[in-house]
C-alpha positions as CSV (number, residue, x, y, z in Angstrom):
1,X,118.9,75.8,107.6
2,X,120.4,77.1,104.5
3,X,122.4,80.2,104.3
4,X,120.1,80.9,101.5
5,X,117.1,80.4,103.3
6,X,118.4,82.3,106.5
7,X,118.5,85.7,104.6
8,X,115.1,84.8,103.6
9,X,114.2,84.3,107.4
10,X,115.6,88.0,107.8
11,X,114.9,89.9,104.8
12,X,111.3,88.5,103.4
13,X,107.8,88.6,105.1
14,X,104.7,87.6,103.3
15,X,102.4,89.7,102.4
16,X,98.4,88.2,102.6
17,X,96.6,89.9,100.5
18,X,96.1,86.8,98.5
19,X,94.7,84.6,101.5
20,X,91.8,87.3,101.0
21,X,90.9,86.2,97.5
22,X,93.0,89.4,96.0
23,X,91.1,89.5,92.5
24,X,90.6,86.1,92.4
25,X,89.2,83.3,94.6
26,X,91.9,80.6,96.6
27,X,90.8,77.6,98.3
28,X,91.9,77.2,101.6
29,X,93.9,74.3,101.1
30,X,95.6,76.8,99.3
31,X,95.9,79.7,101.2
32,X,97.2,76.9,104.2
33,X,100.0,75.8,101.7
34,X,101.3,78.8,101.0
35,X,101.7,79.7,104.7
36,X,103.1,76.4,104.4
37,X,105.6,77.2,102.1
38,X,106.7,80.4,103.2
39,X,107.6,78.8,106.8
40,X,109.4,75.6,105.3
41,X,111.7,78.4,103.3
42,X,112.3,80.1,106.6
43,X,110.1,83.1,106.2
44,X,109.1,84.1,109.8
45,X,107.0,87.5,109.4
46,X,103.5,87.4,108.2
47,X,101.4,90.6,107.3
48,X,97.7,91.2,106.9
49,X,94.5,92.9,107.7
50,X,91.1,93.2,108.3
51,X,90.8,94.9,104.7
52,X,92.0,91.5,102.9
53,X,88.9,89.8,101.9
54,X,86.5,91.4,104.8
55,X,88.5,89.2,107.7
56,X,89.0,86.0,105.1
57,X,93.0,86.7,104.9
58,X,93.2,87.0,108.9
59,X,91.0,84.2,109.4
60,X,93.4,81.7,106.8
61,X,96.3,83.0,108.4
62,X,95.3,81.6,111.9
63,X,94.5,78.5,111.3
64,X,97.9,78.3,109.0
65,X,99.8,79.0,111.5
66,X,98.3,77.7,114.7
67,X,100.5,75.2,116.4
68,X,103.3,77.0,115.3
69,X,106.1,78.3,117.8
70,X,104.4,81.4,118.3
71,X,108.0,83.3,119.7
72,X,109.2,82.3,116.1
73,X,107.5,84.5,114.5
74,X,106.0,87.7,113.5
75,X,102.9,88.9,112.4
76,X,101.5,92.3,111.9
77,X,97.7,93.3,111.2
78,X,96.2,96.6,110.6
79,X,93.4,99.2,112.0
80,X,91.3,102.2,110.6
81,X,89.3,99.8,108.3
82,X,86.2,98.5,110.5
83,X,84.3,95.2,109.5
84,X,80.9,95.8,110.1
85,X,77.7,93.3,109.5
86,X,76.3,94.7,106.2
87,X,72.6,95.1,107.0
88,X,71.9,95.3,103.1
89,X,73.6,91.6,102.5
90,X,70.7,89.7,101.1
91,X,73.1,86.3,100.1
92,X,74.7,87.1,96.5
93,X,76.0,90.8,97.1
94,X,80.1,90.5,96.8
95,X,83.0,92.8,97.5
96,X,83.8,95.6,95.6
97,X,87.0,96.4,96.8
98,X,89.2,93.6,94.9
99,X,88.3,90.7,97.1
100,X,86.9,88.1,95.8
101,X,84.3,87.3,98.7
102,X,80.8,87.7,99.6
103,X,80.3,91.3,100.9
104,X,78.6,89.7,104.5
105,X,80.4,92.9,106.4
106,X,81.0,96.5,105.3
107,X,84.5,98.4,105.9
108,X,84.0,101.3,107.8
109,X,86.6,104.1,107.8
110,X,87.4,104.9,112.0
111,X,90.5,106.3,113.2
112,X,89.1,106.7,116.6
113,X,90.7,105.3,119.7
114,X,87.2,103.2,120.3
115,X,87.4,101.5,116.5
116,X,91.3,100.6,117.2
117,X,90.4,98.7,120.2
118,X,87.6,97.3,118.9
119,X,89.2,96.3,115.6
120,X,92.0,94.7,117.3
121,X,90.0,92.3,119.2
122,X,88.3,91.5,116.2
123,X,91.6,91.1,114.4
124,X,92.8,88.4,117.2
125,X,89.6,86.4,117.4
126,X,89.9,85.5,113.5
127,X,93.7,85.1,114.2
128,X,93.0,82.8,117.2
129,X,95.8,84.8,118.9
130,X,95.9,86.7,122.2
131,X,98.9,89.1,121.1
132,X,100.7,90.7,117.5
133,X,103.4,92.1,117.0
134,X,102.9,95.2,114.6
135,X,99.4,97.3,114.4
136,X,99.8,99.7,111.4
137,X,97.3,102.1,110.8
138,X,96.1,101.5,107.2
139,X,95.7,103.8,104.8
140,X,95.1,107.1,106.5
141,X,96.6,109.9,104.2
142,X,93.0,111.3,104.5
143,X,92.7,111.3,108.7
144,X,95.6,112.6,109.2
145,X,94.5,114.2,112.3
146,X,91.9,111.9,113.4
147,X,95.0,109.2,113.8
148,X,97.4,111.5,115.8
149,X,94.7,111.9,117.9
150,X,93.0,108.9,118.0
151,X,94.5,105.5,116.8
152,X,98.1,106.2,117.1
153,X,97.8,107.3,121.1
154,X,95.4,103.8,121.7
155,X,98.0,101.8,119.7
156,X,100.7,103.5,121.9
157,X,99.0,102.7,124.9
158,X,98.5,99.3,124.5
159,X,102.6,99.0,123.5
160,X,103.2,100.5,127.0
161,X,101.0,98.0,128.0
162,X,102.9,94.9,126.6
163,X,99.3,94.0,124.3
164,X,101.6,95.4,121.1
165,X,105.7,95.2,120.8
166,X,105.2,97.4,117.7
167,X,103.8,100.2,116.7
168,X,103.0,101.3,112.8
169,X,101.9,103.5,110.3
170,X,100.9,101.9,106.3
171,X,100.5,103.7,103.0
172,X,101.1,104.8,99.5
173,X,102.3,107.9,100.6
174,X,105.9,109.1,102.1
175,X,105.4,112.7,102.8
176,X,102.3,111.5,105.3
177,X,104.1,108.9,106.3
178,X,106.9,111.4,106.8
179,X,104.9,113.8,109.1
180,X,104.1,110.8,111.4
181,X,107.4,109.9,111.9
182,X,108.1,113.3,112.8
183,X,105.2,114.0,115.1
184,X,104.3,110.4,117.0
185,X,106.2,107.9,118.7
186,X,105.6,105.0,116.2
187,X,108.9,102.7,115.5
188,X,107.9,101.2,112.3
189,X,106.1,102.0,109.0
190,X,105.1,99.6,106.0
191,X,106.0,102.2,103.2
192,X,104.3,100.6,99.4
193,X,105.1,101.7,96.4
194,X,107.6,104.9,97.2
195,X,110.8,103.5,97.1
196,X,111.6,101.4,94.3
197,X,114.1,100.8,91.6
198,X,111.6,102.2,88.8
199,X,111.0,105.7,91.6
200,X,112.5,106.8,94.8
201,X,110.8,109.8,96.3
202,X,111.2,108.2,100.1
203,X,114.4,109.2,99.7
204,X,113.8,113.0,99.7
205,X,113.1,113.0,103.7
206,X,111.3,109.7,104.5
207,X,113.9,107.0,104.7
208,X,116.5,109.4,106.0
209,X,114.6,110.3,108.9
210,X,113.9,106.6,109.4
211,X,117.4,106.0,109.5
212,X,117.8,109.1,111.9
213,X,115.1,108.0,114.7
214,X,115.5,104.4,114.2
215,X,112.2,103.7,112.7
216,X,112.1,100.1,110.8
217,X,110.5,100.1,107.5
218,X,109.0,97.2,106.1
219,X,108.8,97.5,102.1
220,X,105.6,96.5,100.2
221,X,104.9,97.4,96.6
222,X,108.4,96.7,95.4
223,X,106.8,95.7,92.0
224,X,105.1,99.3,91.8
225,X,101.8,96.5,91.1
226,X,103.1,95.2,88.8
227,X,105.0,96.6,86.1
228,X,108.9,95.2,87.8
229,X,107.3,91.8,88.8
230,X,108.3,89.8,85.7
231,X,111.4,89.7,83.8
232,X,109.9,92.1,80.5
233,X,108.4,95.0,82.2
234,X,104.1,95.1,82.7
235,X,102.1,97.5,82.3
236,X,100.4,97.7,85.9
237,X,101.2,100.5,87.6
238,X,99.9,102.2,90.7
239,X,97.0,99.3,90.2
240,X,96.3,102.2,87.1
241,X,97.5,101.3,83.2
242,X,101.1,102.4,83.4
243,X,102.0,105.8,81.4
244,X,104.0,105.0,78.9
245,X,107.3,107.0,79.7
246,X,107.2,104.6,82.7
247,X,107.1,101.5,80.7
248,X,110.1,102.5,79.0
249,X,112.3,103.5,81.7
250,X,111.4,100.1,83.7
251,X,112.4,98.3,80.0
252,X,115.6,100.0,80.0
253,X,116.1,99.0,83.5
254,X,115.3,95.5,82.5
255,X,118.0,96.2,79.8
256,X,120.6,96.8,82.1
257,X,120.0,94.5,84.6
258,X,120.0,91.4,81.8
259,X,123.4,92.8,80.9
260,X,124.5,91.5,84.6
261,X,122.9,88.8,84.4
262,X,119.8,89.8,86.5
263,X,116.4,89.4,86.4
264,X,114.1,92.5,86.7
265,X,112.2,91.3,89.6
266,X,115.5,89.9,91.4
267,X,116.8,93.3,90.9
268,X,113.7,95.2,92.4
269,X,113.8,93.2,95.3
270,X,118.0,93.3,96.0
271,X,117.8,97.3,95.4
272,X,114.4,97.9,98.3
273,X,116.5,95.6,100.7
274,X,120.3,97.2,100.4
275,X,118.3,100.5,102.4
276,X,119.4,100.4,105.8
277,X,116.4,101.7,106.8
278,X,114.3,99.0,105.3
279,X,114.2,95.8,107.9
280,X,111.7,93.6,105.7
281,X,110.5,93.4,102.1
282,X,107.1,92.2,102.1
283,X,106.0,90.0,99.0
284,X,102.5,88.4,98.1
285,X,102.3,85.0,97.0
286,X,99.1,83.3,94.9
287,X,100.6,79.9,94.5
288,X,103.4,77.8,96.5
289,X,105.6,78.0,93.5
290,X,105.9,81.9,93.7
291,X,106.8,81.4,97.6
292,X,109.9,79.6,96.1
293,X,110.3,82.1,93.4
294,X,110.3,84.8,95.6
295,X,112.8,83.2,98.0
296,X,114.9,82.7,95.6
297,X,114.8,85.8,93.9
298,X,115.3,87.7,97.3
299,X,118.3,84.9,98.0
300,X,120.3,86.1,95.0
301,X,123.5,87.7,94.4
302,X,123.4,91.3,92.5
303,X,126.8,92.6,91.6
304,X,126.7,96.1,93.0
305,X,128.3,97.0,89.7
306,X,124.4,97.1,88.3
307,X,123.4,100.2,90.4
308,X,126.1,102.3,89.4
309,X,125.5,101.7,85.5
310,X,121.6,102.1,86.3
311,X,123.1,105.5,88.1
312,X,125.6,106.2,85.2
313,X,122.4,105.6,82.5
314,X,120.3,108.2,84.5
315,X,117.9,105.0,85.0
316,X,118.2,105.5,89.0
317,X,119.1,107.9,91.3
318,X,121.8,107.8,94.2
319,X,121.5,107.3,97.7
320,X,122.1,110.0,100.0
């Protein structure tokens, strides 16, 4: 293997929102070659959820990756969304939540230790595993306290018990994520969005105390949803119309970074991974040409000479 394709073994998961139809539908020919992909460029961590698509993204992920070496890889799924047959489905209802899919099941919000384990063993029959590696909690900035209660002990417990190696908190939002890594013994977190080369507020107390108790963070939303994901700056932020003071600090960035001789999106990616808290970055793919293009953008060189003139241009604020 490459040395090229080694650090994208170590430093890139993919992130399967897609194989869920994300705001558009995928055949699963499709969905299969991208897996595809991502494990012939030597990407070994895989992350998705009940959420993606009402089970479709867990279910494509399985059958992708059955047969494969299952000690070669990692894969990380998520709780606190329950599927749930939808007794209103009457055959051309769909999902309203950005998948692409009919809306057979209904997500149900349940922290509880019951929903965990019941989730979970729904989570590894459309897998067709018997073990993952990572459970996050998803998305529970509004059950705060039904998760320290409920979901994070079960997850805990089944850790202890060898079912989990990992245990996980995911979300939008560091100062949450910050009071769980305080308060509960979880040892990773999927942090989207917050640390970025357009913002940095993980920095304030999240990362640091990351770096302090050895929790591993695996970085999502590097492209803020958008607006960094393609050389001239979008206008998707926050999945929201960008303001427009944000658009022109990410175009200014893009300035810069073209004066190196770097791409926007190769720059994003490069600045989220130089953390030493952050183990993973974690980057969707729609087709198997953006696998490559996202292996190749997280294979680059960037001279470290860019994030002190971004620092020097009050474009990006330092570490520490």
């Amino acid at each position: 293997m490459s040395g090229a394709n080694d650090r994208a073994r170590v430093r890139l998961g993919l992130g399967c929102a897609q194989l869920g139809n994300l705001y558009r539908a995928m055949s699963d020919e499709s969905a299969y070659a991208i897996v595809g992909e991502a494990w012939s460029q030597g990407i070994r961590y895989f992350d998705t959820a009940p959420h993606y698509g009402l089970g479709l993204s867990e279910s494509r992920l399985g059958v992708a990756l059955a047969g494969r070496p299952r000690d070669e890889y990692v894969l990380s799924t998520k709780v606190g969304r329950l599927l749930e047959e939808n007794p209103a489905y009457t055959g051309v209802e769909r999902d309203t939540d950005g998948f692409d899919v009919p809306a057979t099941v209904v997500r149900r919000y349940d922290y509880s230790r019951d929903a965990v384990l019941r989730s979970l063993e729904s989570s590894l029959t459309r897998l067709g595993l018997d073990r993952i590696d990572i459970a996050f909690v998803h998305d529970c900035e509004d059950y705060v306290e039904e998760t320290l209660a409920g979901a994070v002990p079960a997850l805990i417990e089944l850790r202890e018990q060898g079912v989990l190696r990992h245990v996980g908190l995911g979300m939008n939002f560091d100062k949450v994520l910050a009071r769980f890594v305080r308060e509960s013994d979880v040892d990773t977190i999927r942090l989207a969005g917050r640390y970025s080369l357009l913002e940095q507020p993980a920095l304030e107390e999240l990362l640091p105390l990351c770096v302090e108790r050895g929790v591993r963070v695996m970085a999502a939303g590097v492209f803020n949803s958008g607006i960094l994901a393609t050389p001239t700056p979008g206008t998707t932020y926050n999945y929201e119309s960008a303001p427009p003071e944000l658009v022109e600090k990410a175009r200014r960035i893009a300035e810069v970074c073209t004066r190196f001789g770097v791409d926007l999106p190769t720059a994003a990616i490069a600045f989220v991974a130089a953390h030493p808290a952050v183990e993973s970055v974690v980057l969707g793919a729609s087709s198997v040409a953006q696998v490559g293009q996202n292996v190749a953008r997280a294979s680059a060189e960037v001279p470290p000479a860019l994030w002190d003139a971004l620092v020097e241009e009050g474009l990006l604020r330092e570490a520490g």
